[in-house]
C-alpha positions as CSV (number, residue, x, y, z in Angstrom):
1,X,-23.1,-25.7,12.2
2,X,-22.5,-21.9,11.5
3,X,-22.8,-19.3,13.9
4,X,-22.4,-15.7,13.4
5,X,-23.3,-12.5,15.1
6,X,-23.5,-8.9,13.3
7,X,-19.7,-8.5,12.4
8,X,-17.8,-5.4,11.7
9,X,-16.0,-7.7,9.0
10,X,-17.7,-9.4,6.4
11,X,-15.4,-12.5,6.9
12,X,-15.5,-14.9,9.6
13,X,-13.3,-16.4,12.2
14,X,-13.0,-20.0,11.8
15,X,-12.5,-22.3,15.0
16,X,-10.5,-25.3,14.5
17,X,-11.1,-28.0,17.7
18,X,-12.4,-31.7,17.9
19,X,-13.5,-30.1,21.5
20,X,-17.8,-29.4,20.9
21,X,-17.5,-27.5,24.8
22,X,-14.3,-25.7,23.6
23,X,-15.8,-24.8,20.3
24,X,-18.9,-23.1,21.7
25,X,-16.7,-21.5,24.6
26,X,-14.6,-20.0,21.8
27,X,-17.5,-18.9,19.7
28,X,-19.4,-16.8,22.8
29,X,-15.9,-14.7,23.6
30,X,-16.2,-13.8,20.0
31,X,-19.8,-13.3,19.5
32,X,-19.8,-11.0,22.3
33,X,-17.1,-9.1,21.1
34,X,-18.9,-8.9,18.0
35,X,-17.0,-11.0,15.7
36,X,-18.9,-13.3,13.5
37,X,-17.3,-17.4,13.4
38,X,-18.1,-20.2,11.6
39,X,-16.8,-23.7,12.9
40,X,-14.4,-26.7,12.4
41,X,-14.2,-30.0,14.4
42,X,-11.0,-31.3,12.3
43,X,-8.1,-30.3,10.1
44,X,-10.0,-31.7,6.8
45,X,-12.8,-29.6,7.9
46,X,-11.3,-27.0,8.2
47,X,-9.9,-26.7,4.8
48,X,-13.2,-27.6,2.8
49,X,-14.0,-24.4,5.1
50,X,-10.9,-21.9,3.6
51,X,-12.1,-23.2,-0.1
52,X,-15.5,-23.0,0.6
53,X,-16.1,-19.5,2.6
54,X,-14.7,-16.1,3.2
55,X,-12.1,-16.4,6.3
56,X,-10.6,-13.7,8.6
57,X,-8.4,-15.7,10.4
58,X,-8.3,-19.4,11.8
59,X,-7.8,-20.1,15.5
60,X,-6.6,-23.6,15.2
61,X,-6.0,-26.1,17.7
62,X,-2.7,-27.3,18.0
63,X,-3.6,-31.0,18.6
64,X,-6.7,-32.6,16.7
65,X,-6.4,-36.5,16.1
66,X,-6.5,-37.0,12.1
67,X,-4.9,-33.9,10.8
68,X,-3.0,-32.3,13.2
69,X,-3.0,-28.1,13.7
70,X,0.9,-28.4,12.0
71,X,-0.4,-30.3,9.2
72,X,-3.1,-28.0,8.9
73,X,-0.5,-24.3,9.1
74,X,1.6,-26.2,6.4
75,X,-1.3,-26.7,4.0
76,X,-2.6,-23.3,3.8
77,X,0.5,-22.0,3.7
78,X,1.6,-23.6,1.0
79,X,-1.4,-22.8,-1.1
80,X,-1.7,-19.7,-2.6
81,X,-5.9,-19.2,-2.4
82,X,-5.5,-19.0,1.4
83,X,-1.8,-18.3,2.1
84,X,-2.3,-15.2,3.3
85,X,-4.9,-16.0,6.2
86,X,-3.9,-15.2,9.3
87,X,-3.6,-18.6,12.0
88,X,-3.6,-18.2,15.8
89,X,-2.5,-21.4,17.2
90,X,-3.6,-23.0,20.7
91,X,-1.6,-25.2,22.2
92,X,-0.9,-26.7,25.6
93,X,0.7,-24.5,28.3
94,X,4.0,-26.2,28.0
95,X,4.5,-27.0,24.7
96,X,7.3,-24.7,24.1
97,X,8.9,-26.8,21.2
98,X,5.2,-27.1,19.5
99,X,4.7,-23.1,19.9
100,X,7.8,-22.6,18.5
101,X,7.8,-25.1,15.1
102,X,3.8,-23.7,14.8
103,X,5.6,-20.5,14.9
104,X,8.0,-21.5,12.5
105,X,5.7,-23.2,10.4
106,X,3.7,-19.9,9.8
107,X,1.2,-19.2,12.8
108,X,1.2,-15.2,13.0
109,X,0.0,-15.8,17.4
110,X,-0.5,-18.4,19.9
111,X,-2.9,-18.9,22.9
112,X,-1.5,-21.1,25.9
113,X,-4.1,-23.6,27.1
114,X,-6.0,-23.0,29.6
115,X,-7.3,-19.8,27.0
116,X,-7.8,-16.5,29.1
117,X,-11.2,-15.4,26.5
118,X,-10.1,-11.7,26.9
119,X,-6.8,-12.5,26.2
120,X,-8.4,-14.6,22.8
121,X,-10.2,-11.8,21.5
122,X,-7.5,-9.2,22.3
123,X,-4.9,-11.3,19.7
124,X,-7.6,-12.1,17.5
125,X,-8.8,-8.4,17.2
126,X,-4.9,-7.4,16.7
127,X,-4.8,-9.7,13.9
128,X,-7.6,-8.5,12.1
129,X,-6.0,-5.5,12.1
130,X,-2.6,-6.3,11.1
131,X,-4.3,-8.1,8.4
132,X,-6.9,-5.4,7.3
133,X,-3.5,-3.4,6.4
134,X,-2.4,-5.7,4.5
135,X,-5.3,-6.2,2.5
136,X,-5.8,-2.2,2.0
137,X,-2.6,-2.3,0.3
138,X,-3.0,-5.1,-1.9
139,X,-6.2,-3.6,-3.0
140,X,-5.1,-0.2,-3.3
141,X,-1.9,-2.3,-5.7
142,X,-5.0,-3.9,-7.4
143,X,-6.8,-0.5,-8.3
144,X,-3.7,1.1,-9.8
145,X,-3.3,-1.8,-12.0
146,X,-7.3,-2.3,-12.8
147,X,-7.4,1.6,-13.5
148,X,-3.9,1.5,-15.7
149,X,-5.5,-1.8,-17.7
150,X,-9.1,0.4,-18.3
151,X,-7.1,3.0,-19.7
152,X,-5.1,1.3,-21.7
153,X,-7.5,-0.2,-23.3
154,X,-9.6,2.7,-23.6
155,X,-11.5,3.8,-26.5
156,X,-10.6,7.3,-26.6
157,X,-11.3,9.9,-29.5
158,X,-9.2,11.8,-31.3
159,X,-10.6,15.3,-29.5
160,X,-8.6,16.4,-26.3
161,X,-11.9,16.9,-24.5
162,X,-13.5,13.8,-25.4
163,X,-10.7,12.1,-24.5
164,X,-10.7,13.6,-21.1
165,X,-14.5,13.4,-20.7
166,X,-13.9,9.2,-20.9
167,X,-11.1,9.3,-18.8
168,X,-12.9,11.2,-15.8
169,X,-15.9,9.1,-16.5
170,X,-13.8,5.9,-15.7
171,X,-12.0,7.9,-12.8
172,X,-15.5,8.4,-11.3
173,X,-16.8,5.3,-11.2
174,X,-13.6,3.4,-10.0
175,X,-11.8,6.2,-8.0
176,X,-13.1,9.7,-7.2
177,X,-15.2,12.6,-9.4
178,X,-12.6,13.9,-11.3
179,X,-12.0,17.3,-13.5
180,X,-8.8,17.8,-16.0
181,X,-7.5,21.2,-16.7
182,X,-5.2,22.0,-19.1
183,X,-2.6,24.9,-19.5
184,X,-1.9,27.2,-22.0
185,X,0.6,30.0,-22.7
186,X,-1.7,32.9,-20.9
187,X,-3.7,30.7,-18.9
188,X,-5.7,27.1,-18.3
189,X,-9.0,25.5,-19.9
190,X,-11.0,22.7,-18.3
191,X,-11.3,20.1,-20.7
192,X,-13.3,18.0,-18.3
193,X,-15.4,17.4,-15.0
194,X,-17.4,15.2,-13.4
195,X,-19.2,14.9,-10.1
196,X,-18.5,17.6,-7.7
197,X,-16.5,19.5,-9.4
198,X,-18.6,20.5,-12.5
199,X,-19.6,23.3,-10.7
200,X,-16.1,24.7,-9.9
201,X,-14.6,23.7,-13.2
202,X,-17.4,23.1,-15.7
203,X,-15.8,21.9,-19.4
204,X,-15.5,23.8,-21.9
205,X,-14.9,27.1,-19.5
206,X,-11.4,29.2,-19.6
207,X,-10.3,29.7,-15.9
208,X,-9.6,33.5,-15.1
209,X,-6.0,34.4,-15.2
210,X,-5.7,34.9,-11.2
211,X,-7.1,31.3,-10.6
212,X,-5.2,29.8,-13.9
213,X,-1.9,31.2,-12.4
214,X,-2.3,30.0,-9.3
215,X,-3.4,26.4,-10.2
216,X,-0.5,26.4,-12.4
217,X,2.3,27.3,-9.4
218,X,0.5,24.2,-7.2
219,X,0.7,22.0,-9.5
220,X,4.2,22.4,-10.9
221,X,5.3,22.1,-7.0
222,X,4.3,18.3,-7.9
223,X,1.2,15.8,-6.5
224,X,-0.7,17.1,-3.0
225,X,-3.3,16.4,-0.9
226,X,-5.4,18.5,1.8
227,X,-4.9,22.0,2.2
228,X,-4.4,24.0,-1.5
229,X,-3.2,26.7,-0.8
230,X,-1.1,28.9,-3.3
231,X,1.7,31.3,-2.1
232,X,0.2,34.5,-3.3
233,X,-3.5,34.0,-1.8
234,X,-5.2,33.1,1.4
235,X,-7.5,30.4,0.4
236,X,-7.7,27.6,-1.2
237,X,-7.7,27.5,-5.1
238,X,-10.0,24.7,-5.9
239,X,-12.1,22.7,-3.9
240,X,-10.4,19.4,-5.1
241,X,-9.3,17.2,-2.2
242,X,-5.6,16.3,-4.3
243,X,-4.4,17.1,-7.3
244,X,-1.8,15.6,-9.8
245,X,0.6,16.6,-12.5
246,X,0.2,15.8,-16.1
247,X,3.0,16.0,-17.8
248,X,5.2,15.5,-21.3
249,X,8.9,15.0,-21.8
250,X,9.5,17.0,-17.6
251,X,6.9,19.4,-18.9
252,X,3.7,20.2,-17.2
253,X,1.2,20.4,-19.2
254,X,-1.9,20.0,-17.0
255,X,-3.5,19.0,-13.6
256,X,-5.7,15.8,-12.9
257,X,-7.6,17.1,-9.6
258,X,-10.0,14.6,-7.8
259,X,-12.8,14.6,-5.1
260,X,-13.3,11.6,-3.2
261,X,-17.0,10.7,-2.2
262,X,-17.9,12.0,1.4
263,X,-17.1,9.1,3.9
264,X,-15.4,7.2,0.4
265,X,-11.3,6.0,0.3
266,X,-9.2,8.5,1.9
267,X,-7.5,11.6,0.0
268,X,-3.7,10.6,0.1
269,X,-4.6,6.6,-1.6
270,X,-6.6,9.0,-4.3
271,X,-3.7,10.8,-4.5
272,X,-1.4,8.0,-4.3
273,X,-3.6,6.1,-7.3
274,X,-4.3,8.9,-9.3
275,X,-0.1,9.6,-9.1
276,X,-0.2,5.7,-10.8
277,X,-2.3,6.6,-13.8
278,X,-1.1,10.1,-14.7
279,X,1.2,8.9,-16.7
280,X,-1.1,7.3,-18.8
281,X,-3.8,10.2,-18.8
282,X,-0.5,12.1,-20.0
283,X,-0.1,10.0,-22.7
284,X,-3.7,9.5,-24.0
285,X,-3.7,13.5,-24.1
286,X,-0.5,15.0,-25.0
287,X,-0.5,13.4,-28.8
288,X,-3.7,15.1,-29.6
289,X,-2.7,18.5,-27.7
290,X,0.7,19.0,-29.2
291,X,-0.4,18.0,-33.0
């Protein structure tokens, strides 16, 4: 049977125990702290559950008659579709030598029996969160690569700014609105905008020479995030939350600024994906500016 509570995770703990009372004791420590769980009464179980449904983490008994909590550690970790989940192990109070092989075997934690409930959700809770990092950065690895394959394969026209309008249209719906300016010998055109920044930077317009000048010093000074602040002025020069060179052969040429969505992915992992795919903006551009 399932049980879940409202979760602030959209996965689910999964208990693993032949034990019904031990189960349901389990399951209230975690409902109460919020945590949704689904159950398992044996090993087998228990992976038809890992194939089946999205899991957090597993809090595994150590000794279940069939398939034991080692044999159960051993399979997922040696397949790749669940590898990664974390496993809390319970085992008996002093079973040093199983702690440490369920250790060795690839539990992240362990609980000592009898299970102190605070102590339970405490180690759970720090697992989540050692995991949520984890997964932030794999997914963050995953948008780089999904944005650098989109504009790879991009359609793009031969025109600078239709180029650019394409490329901030697929910046906005996978990363952050988006405007690209370009630099010239006495100053700096937008070729592009979307989103928040169409007011500040519409296409098509020439920035003034003050405002072209200074984008150009904070841009050359390389990638940034936060405050904007140029060296001859007070304020900021744009209201884009990071900015990023685009460049040719060491020579910038351009800036790829970006505004996340209010309450949306932080500004340094826009930053640190839009860092990723500038090269590639660089080289969808620079060919048809420098004909």
């Amino acid at each position: 049977m399932d049980h879940q509570s409202s979760s602030w995770c959209s996965e689910h703990i999964l208990i693993v125990d032949d034990d019904d009372a031990t189960r349901s004791l389990y399951r209230r420590a975690l409902a109460r702290a919020g945590l949704a769980t689904l159950e398992a009464s044996s090993g087998f179980d228990a992976l038809d559950r890992l194939h089946s449904r999205r899991i957090a983490l597993v809090l595994l008994d150590s000794e279940m008659p069939g398939l034991s909590g080692m044999d159960v550690i051993e399979k997922i970790r040696r397949d790749a579709r669940i590898a990664m989940v974390p496993i809390v192990m319970v085992t008996a109070a002093d079973a040093l030598e199983a702690k440490v092989a369920g250790l060795q075997a690839g539990a992240d934690d362990y609980l000592a029996k009898p299970v102190d409930l605070e102590e339970l959700v405490a180690r759970v809770r720090t697992q989540l969160r050692r995991s949520g990092s984890w997964q932030d950065a794999a997914l963050a690895s995953r948008r780089k690569a999904s944005l650098i394959e989109s504009l790879a394969a991009m359609n793009y026209g031969a025109s600078p700014a239709v180029t650019a309008s394409q490329v901030c249209g697929l910046l906005q719906g996978e990363l952050a609105d988006a405007a690209i300016v370009v630099f010239g010998a006495d100053g700096a055109s937008v070729l592009s905008s979307r989103g928040a920044l169409e007011s500040t930077f519409p296409a098509g317009v020439e920035l003034e020479p003050e405002r072209a000048a200074g984008l150009r010093e904070l841009i050359e000074r390389g990638p940034w995030a936060g405050p904007n602040v140029g060296s001859d002025v007070t304020g900021p020069i744009t209201d884009a939350a990071c900015g990023v060179p685009l460049a040719r052969d060491g020579h910038v040429f351009g800036a790829l600024l970006l505004q996340p969505p209010s309450g949306g992915t932080g500004n340094l992992a826009v930053m640190s994906a839009a860092g990723a795919v500038a090269p590639v903006i660089s080289l969808l551009l620079a060919p048809a500016l420098y004909r």
